[in-house]
VMD Tcl script that draws the C-alpha trace (Angstrom):
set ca {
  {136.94 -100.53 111.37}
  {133.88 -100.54 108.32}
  {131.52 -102.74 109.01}
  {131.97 -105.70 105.99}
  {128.83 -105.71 104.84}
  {127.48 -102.26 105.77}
  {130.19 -100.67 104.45}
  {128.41 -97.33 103.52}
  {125.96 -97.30 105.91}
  {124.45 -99.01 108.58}
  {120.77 -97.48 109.37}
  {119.05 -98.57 112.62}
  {114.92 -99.17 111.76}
  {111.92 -99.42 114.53}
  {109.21 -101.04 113.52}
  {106.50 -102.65 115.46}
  {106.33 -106.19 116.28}
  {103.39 -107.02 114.57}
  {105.01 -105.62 111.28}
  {105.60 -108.37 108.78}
  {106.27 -106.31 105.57}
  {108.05 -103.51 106.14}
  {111.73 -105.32 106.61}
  {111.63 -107.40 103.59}
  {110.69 -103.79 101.88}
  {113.72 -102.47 102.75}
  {115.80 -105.15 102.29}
  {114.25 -105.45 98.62}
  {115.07 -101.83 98.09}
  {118.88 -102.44 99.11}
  {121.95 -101.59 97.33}
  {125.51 -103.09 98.11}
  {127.11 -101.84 101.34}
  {123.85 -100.71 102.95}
  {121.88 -102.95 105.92}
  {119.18 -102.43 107.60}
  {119.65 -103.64 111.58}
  {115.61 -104.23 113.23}
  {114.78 -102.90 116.76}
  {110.97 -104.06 117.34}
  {108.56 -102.32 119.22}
  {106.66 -104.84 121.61}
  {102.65 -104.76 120.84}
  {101.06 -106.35 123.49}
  {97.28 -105.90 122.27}
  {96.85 -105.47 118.66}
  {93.75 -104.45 118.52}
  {93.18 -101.56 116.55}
  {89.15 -101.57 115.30}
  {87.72 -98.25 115.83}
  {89.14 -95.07 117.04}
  {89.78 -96.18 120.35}
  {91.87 -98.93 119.26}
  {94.27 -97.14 116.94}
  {95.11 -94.84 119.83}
  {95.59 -97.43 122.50}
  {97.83 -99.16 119.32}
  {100.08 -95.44 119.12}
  {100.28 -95.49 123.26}
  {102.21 -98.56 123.35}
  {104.33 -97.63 120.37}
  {105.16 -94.18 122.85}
  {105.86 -96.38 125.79}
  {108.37 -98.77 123.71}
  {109.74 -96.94 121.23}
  {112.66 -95.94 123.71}
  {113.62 -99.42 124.64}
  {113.93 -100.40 120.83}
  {115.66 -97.66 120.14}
  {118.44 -98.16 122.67}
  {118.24 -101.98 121.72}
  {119.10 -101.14 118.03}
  {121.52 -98.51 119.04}
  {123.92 -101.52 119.73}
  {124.80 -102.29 116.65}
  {126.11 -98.56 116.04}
  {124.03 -97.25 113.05}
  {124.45 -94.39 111.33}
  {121.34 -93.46 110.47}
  {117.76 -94.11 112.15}
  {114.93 -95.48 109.97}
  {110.84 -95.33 110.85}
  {109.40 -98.29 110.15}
  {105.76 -96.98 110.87}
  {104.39 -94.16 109.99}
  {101.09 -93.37 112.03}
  {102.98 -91.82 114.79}
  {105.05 -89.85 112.25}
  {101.84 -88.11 111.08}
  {99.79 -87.78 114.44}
  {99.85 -83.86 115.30}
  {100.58 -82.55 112.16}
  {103.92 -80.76 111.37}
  {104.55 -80.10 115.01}
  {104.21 -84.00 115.89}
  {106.06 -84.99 113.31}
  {108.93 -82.25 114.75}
  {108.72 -83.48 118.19}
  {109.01 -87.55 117.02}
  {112.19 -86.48 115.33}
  {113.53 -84.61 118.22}
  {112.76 -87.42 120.56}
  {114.42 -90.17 118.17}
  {117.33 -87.82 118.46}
  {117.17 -87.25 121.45}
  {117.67 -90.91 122.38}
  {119.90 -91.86 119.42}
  {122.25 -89.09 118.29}
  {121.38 -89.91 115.04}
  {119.61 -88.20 111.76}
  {116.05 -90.52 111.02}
  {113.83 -90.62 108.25}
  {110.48 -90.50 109.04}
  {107.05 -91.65 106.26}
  {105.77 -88.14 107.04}
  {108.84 -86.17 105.79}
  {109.53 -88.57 103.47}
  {106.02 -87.97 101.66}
  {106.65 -84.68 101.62}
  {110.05 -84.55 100.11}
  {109.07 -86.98 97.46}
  {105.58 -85.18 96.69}
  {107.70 -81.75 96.77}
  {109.97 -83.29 94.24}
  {107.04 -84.33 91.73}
  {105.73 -80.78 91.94}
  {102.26 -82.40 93.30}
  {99.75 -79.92 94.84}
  {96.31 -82.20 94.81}
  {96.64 -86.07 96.16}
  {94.62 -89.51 96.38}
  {96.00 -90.94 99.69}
  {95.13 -94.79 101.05}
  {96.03 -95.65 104.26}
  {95.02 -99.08 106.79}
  {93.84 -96.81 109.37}
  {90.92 -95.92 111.30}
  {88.74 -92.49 111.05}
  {91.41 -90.63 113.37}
  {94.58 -92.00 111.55}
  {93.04 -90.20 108.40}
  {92.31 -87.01 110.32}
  {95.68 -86.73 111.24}
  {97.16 -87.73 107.61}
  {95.23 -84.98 106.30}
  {96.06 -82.42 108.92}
  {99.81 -83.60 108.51}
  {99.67 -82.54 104.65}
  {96.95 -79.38 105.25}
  {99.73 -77.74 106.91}
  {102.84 -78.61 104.58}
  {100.39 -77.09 101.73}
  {98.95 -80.22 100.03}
  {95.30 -81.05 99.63}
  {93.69 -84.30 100.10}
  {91.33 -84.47 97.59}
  {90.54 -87.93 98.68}
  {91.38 -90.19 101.38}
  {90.31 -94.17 101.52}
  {91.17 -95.27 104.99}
  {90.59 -99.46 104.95}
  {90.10 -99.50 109.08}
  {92.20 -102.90 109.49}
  {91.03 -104.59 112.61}
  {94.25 -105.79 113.78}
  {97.99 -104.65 113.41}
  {98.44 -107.79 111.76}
  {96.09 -107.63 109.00}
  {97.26 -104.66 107.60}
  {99.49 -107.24 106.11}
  {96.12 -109.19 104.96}
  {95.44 -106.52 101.87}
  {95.65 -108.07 98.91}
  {96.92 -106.58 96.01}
  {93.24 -106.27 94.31}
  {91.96 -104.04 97.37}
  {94.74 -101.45 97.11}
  {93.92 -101.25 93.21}
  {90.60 -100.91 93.65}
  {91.69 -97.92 96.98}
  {93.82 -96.53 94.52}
  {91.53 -96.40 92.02}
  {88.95 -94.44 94.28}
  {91.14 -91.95 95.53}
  {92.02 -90.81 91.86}
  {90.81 -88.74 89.51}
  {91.90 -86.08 86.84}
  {92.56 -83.03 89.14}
  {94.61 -85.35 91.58}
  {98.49 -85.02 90.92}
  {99.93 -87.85 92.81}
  {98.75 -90.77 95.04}
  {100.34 -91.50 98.30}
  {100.11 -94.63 100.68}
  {100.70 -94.80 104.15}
  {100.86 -97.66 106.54}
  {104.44 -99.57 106.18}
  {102.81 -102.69 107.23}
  {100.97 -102.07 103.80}
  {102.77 -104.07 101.17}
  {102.58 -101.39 97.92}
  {106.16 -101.10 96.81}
  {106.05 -103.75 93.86}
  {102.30 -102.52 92.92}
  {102.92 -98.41 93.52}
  {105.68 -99.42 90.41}
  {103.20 -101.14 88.17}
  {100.51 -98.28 89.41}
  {102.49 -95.47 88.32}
  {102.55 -96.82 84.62}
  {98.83 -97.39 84.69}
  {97.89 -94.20 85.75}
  {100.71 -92.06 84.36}
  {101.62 -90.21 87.85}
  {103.46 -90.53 90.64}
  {102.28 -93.02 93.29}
  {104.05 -93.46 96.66}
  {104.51 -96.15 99.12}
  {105.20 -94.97 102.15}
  {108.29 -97.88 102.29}
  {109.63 -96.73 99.22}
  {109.44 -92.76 99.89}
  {111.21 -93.50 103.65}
  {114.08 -95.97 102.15}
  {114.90 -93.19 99.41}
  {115.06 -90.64 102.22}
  {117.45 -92.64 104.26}
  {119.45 -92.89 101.13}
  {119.75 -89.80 99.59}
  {120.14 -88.02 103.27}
  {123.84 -90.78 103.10}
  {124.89 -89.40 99.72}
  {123.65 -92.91 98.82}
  {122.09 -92.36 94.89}
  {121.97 -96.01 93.73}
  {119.30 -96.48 91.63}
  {116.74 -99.05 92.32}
  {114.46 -101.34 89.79}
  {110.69 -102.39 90.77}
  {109.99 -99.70 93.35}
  {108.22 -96.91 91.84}
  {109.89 -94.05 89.72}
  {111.59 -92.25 93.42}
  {113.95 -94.30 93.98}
  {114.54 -95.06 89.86}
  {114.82 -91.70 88.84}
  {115.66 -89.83 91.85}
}
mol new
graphics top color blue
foreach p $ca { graphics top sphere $p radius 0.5 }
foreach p [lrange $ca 0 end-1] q [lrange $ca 1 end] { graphics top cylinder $p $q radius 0.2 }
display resetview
């Protein structure tokens, strides 16, 4: 029987419990017949100022990620989702190789991850030099950078806004990320990425890209057109940066 409202697809997405933006993303970025089905990841301490923090914040995500996987694994997706990225990114390409093999392991299923997303999408543009932003702390960056080091992209700048809290990576305003995007730009720098999916960039990575006349990518957008495209899904979508418009 097809499901009556996912009737092309049905894609299972993790996300942690203290996300607030990244499931209204995706569910602004949908296209008839496609849902989006929420297993949460249980923070218990949110805490994530300093180093120390962010890595106590990815240990719980290890510990739980299981358990909300099986949880959304219920509904019978079809396809995984990442709703966070941090983990996707921690131990460069080889990390990012083992989280998918693990998510597979547990789920049977094909997932799109913000890590391979980014580099599909910056692949795509033909971008060699990038601006990235992210909410994280000093070691988050580190491991952004590393992540697109080894896929053969340089960082020519990276503006990490060390959010105290899981929370208040939700707390950005709009004028903060202009002003991060604005810093990690400059003439020689071919694209800007964002991570962080409890960032909330979609609507302004749109408005961005015709200010600044090159590509800009939010992590939510890059990781819905992933999950997508991998579903022979090519539905163009309004209002969320040229990717999923034109691509």
């Amino acid at each position: 029987m097809t499901d009556a409202l996912g009737w092309r697809a049905k894609f299972g997405v993790i996300a942690p419990s203290t996300n607030t933006i990244v499931e209204p993303d995706f569910y602004r970025m949908t296209v008839p017949g496609v849902t989006a089905h929420i297993g949460r990841i249980h923070i218990r301490d949110q805490d994530m100022g300093g180093d120390e923090g962010m890595e106590r914040l990815l240990e719980q995500i290890r510990e739980e990620i299981g358990a909300a996987c099986e949880r959304v694994l219920t509904c019978e997706p079809d396809y995984m989702v990442m709703g966070m990225s941090a983990e996707t990114f921690w131990g460069g390409v080889e990390g990012n190789r083992r989280f998918v093999e693990q998510i597979h392991d547990i789920t049977g299923l094909r997932t799109a991850t913000g890590a391979e997303a980014c580099e599909r999408a910056l692949t795509l543009y033909g971008a060699r030099r990038i601006g990235v932003v992210t909410p994280y702390q000093p070691v988050g960056d580190a491991n952004v950078v590393r992540f697109f080091g080894e896929i053969g992209f340089e960082v020519a700048a990276i503006r990490g806004l060390r959010c105290p809290t899981a929370v208040s990576i939700a707390h950005v305003t709009e004028a903060e990320l202009r002003a991060a995007l604005v810093e990690v730009d400059g003439p020689d720098v071919d694209a800007l990425v964002q991570c962080g999916t409890n960032l909330s960039m979609v609507g302004l990575a749109d408005e961005a890209e015709r200010r600044l006349g090159k590509p800009v990518i939010a992590i939510n957008a890059a990781t819905w057109w992933m999950a997508l495209r991998d579903n022979g899904i090519h539905d163009r979508v309004h209002g969320a940066g040229s990717l999923l418009r034109e691509h």
